[in-house]
N, C-alpha and C positions, 0 to 999 in steps of 0.2 A: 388591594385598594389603590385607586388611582390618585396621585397629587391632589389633584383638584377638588378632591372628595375630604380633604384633611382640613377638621379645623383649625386652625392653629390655635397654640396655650396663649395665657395671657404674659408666661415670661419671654418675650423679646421673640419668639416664634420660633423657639428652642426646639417646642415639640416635633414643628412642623421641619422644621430643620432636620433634626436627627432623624425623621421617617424618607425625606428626602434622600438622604444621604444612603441611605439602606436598602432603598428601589436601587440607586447610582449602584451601588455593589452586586443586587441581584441580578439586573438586566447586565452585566459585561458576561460578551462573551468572544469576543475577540480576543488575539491573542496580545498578552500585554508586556511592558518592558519595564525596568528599572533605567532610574536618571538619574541627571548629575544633582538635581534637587536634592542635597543633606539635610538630615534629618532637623536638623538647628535653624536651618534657612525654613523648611516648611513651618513649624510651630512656629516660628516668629513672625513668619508672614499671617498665618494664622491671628493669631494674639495680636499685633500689635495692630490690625485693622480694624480691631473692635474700640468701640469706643472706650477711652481710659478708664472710665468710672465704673465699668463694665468687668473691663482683663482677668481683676484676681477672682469675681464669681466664676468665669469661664476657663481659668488656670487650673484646668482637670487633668488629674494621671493619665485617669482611661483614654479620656478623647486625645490627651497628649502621644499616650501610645499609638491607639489607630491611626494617626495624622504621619506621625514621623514613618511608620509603618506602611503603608499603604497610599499617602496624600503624593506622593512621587511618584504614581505608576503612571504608563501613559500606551495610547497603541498609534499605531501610523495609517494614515488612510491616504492614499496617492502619495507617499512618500513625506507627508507633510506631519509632526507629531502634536499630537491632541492629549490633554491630560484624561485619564480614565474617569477618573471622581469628581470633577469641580466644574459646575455648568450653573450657567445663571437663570436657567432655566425651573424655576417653582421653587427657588431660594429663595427665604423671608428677606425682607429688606435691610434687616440689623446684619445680619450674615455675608449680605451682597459684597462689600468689600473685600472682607476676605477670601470670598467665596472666589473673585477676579485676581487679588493677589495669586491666591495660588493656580487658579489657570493659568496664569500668564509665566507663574516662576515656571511650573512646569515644560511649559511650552516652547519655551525659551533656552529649555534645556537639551544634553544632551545623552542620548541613550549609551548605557553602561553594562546591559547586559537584559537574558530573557528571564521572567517573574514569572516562578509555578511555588501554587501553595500548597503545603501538608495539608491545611487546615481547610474547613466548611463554614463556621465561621470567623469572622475578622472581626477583630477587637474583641472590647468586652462589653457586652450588652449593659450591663447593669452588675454593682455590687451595694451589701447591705453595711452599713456605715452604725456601727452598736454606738462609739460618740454620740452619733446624731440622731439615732435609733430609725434612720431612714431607709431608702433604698435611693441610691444614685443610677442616674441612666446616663448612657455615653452612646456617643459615636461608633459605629457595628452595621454589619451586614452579613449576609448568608450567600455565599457565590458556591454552590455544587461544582458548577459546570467548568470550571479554572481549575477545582481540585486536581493533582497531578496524580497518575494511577499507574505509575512504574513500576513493576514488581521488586526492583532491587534498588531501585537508590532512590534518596530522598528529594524533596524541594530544591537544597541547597545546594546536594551531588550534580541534579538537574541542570541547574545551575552553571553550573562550576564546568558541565562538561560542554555545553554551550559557547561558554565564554572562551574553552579551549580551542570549539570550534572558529569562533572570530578568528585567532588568531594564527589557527589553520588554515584560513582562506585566505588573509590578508597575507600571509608567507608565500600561499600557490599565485596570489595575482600578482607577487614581486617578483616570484622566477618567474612565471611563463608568461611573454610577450602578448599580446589580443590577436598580433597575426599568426601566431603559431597554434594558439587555441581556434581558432577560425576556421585553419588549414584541418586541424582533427579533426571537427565536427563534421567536415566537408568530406571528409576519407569516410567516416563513419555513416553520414549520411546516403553515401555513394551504396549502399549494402553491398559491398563486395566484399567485405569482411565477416567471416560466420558469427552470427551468436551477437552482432552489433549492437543490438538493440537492449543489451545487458550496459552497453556503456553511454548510449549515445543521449539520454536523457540527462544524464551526469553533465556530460559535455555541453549541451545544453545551457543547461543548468547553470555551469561555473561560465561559457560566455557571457549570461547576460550580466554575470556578478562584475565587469567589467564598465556598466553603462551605471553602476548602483551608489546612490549616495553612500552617509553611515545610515540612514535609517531604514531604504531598500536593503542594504547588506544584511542588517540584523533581521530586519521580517522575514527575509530568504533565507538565512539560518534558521530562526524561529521554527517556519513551517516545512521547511526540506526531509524528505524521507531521511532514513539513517543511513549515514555512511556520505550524503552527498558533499557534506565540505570539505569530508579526508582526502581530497584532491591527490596530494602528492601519496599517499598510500593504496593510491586504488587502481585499477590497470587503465584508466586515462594516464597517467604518470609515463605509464611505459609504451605508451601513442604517442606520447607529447615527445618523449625523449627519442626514438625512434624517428621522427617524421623532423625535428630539430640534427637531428644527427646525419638528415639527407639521405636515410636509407630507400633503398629501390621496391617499390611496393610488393613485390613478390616477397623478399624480404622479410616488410612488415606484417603481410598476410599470414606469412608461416609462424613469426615467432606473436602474432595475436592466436591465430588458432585452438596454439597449445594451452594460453593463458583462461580462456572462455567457457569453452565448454563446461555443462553443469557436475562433469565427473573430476574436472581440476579447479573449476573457480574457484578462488578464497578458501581452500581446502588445504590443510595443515601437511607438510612436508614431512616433519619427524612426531613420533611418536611424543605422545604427551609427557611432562615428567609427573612421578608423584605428587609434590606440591600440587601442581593445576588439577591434578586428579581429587584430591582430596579438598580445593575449594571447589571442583565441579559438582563431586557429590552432595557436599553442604547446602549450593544453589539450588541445585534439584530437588534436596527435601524443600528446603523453604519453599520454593515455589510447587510443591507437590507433585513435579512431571514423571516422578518414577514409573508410572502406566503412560505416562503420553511417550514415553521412547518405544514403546511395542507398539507394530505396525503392522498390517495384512493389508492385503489386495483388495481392491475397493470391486463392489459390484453395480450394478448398475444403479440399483437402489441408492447408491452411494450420490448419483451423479445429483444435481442441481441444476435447474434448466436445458433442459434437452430440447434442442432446436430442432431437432428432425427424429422418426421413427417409420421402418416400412408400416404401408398400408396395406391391410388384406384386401385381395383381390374380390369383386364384387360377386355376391353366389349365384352362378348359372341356374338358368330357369330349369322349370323340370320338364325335358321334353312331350311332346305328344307319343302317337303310334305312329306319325309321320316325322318324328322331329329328323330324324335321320337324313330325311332329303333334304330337310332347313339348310342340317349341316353341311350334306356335301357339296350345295350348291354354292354356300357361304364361302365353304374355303375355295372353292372355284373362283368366285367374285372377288377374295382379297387380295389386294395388291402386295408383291415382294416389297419388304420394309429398303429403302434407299439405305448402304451403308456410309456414313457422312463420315469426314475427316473430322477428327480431335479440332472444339472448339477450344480455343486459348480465351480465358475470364479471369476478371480477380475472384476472392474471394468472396468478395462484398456485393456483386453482383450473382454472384452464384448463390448467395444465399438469400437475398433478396426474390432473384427471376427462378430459381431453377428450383432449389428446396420443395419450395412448395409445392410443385405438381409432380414432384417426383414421391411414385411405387415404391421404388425400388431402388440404391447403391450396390455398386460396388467398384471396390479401388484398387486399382492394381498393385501385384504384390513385389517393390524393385529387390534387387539382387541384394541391395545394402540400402537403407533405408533409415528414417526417424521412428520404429518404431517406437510405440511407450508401454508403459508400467502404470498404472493408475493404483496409487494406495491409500489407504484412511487409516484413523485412529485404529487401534485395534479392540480397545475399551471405549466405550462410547461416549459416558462420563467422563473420561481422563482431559484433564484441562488444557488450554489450547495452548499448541508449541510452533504452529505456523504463523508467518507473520499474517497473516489472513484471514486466522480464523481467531475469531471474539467470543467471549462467554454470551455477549448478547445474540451474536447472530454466527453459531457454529457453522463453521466448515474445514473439518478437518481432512482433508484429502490435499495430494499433490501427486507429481508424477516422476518420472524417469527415464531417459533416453540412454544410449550406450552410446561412448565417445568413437567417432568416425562411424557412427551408422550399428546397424545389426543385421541378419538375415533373417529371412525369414522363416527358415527350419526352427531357429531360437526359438521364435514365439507357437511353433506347433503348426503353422499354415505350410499352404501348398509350395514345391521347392519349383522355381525356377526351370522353363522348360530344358531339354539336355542339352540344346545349341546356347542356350542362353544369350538368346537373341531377343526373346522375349517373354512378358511375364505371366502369372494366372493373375484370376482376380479372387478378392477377396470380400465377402457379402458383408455387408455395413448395415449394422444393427440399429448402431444411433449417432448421430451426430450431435459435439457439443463443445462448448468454448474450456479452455484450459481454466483451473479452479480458481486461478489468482484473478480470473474476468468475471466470475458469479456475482460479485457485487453489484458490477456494473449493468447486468442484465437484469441483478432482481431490480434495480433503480429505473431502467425501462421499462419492467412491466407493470412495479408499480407509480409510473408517469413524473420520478423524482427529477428532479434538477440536478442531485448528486447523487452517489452512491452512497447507501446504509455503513459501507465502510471502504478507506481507500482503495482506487483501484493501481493495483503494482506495475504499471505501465512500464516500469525497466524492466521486468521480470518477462516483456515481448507481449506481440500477439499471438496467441495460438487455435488453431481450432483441430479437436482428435474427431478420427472417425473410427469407433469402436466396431472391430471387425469379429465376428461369428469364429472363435473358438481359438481365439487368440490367449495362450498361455505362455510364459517365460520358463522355458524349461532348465534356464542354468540360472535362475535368483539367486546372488550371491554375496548379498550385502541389503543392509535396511534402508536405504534413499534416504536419509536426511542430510540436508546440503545445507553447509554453512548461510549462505545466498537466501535462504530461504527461510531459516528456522527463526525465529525471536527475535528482535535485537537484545533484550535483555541477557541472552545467551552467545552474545560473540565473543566474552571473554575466556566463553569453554567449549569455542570450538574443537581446538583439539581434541579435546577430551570426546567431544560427541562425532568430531568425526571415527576417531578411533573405536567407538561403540558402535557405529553405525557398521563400518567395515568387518563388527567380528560379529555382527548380526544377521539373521535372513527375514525378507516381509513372509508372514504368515501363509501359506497358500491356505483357498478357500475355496467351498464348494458354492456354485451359485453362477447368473448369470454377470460371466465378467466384463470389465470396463474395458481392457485394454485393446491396443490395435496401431494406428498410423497416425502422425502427427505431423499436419499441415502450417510450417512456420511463415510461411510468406517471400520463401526465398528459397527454398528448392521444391521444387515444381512437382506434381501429384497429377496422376490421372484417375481422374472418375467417373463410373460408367453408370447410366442413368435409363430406369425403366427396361436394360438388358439391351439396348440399342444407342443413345446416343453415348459419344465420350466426351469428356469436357477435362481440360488442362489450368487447374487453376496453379498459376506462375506468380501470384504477388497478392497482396491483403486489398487493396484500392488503389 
């Protein structure tokens, strides 16, 4: 029911007030903060704008609670703070004062930290008064969409780890100068460093925190993926301090390298102790992932949005009793196909111009290479332990690369001709974006303005091209990467790297996913229709 549909009661517009106030709770959906507004300041601003003779009918528990509770929240639009609840907007006219008081206390305040609730509703609607043998009605609303849906910590943990984070960031913008953060971004921008694009969002990220009041800093906390304000904990730290330190970028490049890749990133050093073993387990029942740590090899059926698949060739007529001279005169009259030099494209025009009217792929097979691993849940049901995959909109698949490359014998394809001069090719079944981009493509195809769920843009661009009988014949460990799983789950990395390592992904019968993986930085040839070749060297 809309405002303007409400009759109001005949006391003081009380009615019409408290339904007011209730839309204000159910329509937020931004994200909101706590202020310096104390609980004592709000109910007094509250109360004491109403008219005196008024005060002690309106000096209510209930509404006293929801007010000190909630009357302080506020969100930031262009940097500027707006209180959440109090708009003079279809407020009764007895109300209106106060209703501006605490706009303005609010407003005028300053943000203290980010606000996530346990609860679905706020306050308390109404309680039944035996005294008065009545029902009293208060101040309350229903906000779903705020409710905080963490699997392991609460409202207030939420909270509390937020607040941790301020003071995380505001530590990284006291060490590191804006010209030295500047100068990273620029190295990292530069992609001459492998695997960059694991960090270069981060970096990003923490320059603009530079240009940010306190209330840009806390929205930037607020909404930042996890991990982005642990600045000085994260491998921008050891960019910063390396490129501060005046090292020679060879240097830098080698000892990034080692830090990057998905087979050492944020991946635990020593073995776990029992302790962490024993709250890992614990985590894992509460959140029931004991099936989601068993993984197999994804097949094709697995994949989601598949941008490209060969077409069958068109079926030859059925000759006459002459068709035989059709023929020989045909291939008399066809012209030798021209063989053209490797065009150089990005990717984004290759998939755009070329996709389409191509039969046929195939990519050539290098000596050492990105080949990948494509894996899924192994239970189907078992609830989701990728940071990307949702109960609402599953997708449990991810992949796996081997650190410095693989060969191609690994994966069961053709080896390397015996000068090793040059390569075969390898026949390409399907082509499709890496799992952590599926959001973003179901969002294109069904015409969204965002994706159904975030897209993990640190996590890189990637596009695989799933090559015809591509098998890993030495699987020696389960692929779950730190980098990748949960965040609810970073506290037992250890533990689950350690599980992953004494594990193998399932092998599986079917048509599989795996093959070559095109990062946008080391360069792939692909042979199109059996005659032309095309080099895609970069994403756009």
């Amino acid at each position: 029911m809309s405002i303007t549909n409400i009759i109001p009661d005949t006391d003081d517009g009380y009615a019409l007030f408290e339904r007011v106030v209730a839309q204000r709770v159910n329509e937020l959906g931004a994200t909101l903060f706590r202020t310096s507004a104390s609980p004592e300041a709000l109910w007094g601003h509250y109360l004491m704008h109403l008219p005196e003779e008024k005060r002690q009918h309106y000096n209510c528990h209930g509404c006293r609670r929801f007010i000190q509770a909630f009357g302080g929240l506020a969100s930031v639009v262009g940097g500027t703070l707006y209180s959440a609840l109090w708009s003079e907007l279809g407020t009764p006219s007895f109300f209106l004062p106060s209703v501006v008081a605490l706009r303005n206390l609010v407003k005028h305040s300053r943000i203290t930290g980010v606000f996530y609730a346990d609860e679905e509703v706020w306050g308390t609607p109404s309680n039944w008064s035996p005294k008065q043998a009545r029902t009293w009605r208060h101040l309350s609303g229903i906000q779903s969409a705020l409710r905080q849906k963490h699997a392991t910590l609460t409202a207030s943990q939420r909270e509390a780890e937020k607040l941790e984070e301020h003071g995380m960031l505001g530590r990284a913008v006291a060490e590191y100068r804006q010209g030295l953060v500047e100068e990273a971004v620029r190295v990292l921008r530069s992609e001459t460093l492998p695997g960059s694009e694991k960090a270069v969002k981060i970096a990003e990220w923490f320059r603009e925190r530079y240009d940010d009041d306190n209330n840009r800093r806390w929205l930037a906390i607020a909404e930042a993926p996890p991990g982005f304000a642990h600045v000085k904990t994260t491998i921008i730290s050891t960019l910063l301090e390396d490129v501060r330190a005046g090292l020679p970028f060879h240097e830098i490049k080698a000892r990034w390298a080692e830090k990057v890749h998905p087979l050492t990133y944020q991946r635990a050093t020593a073995p776990p102790k029992e302790g962490t073993i024993r709250e890992a387990e614990k985590l894992v029942a509460e959140l029931g992932l004991e099936r989601s740590l068993e993984r197999k090899f994804a097949t094709m059926a697995d994949v989601q949005h598949v941008l490209w698949r060969p077409t069958s060739p068109k079926p030859e007529e059925t000759p006459g009793v002459f068709g035989h001279l059709k023929t020989k005169r045909a291939e008399s009259e066809k012209p030798r196909s021209v063989e053209l030099p490797a065009q150089t494209i990005t990717w984004e025009k290759f998939r755009a111009k070329v996709l389409p009217e191509a039969r046929t792929l195939e990519v050539a097979l290098p000596r050492l290479g990105p080949y990948y691993g494509l894996v899924t849940a192994k239970h189907a049901d078992a609830p989701p332990i990728l940071q990307w995959d949702h109960p609402e909109h599953r997708n449990p698949v991810s992949y796996y690369v081997y650190m410095h490359g693989s060969d191609p014998e690994r994966w069961g394809l053709a080896s390397y001709m015996s000068w090793g001069l040059s390569s075969s090719w390898g026949p390409v079944k399907a082509v499709f974006l890496a799992p952590h981009q599926w959001a973003e493509e179901q969002a294109k195809a069904l015409k969204l303005t965002r994706p159904l769920k975030p897209f993990f843009e640190h996590q890189g661009r990637l596009a695989a091209f799933a090559i015809e009988g591509a098998i890993d014949q030495t699987n020696n460990e389960l692929a779950l990467f730190p980098n990748t799983v949960k965040n609810e789950l970073h506290g037992i990395r250890a533990v689950i790297e350690a599980h992953s390592r004494s594990r193998k992904v399932e092998q599986v019968e079917g048509d599989l996913a795996n093959g070559i993986m095109f990062n946008g930085k080391e360069a792939i040839r692909v042979r199109v229709n059996g005659l032309d070749v095309f080099a895609l060297d970069r994403w756009d």
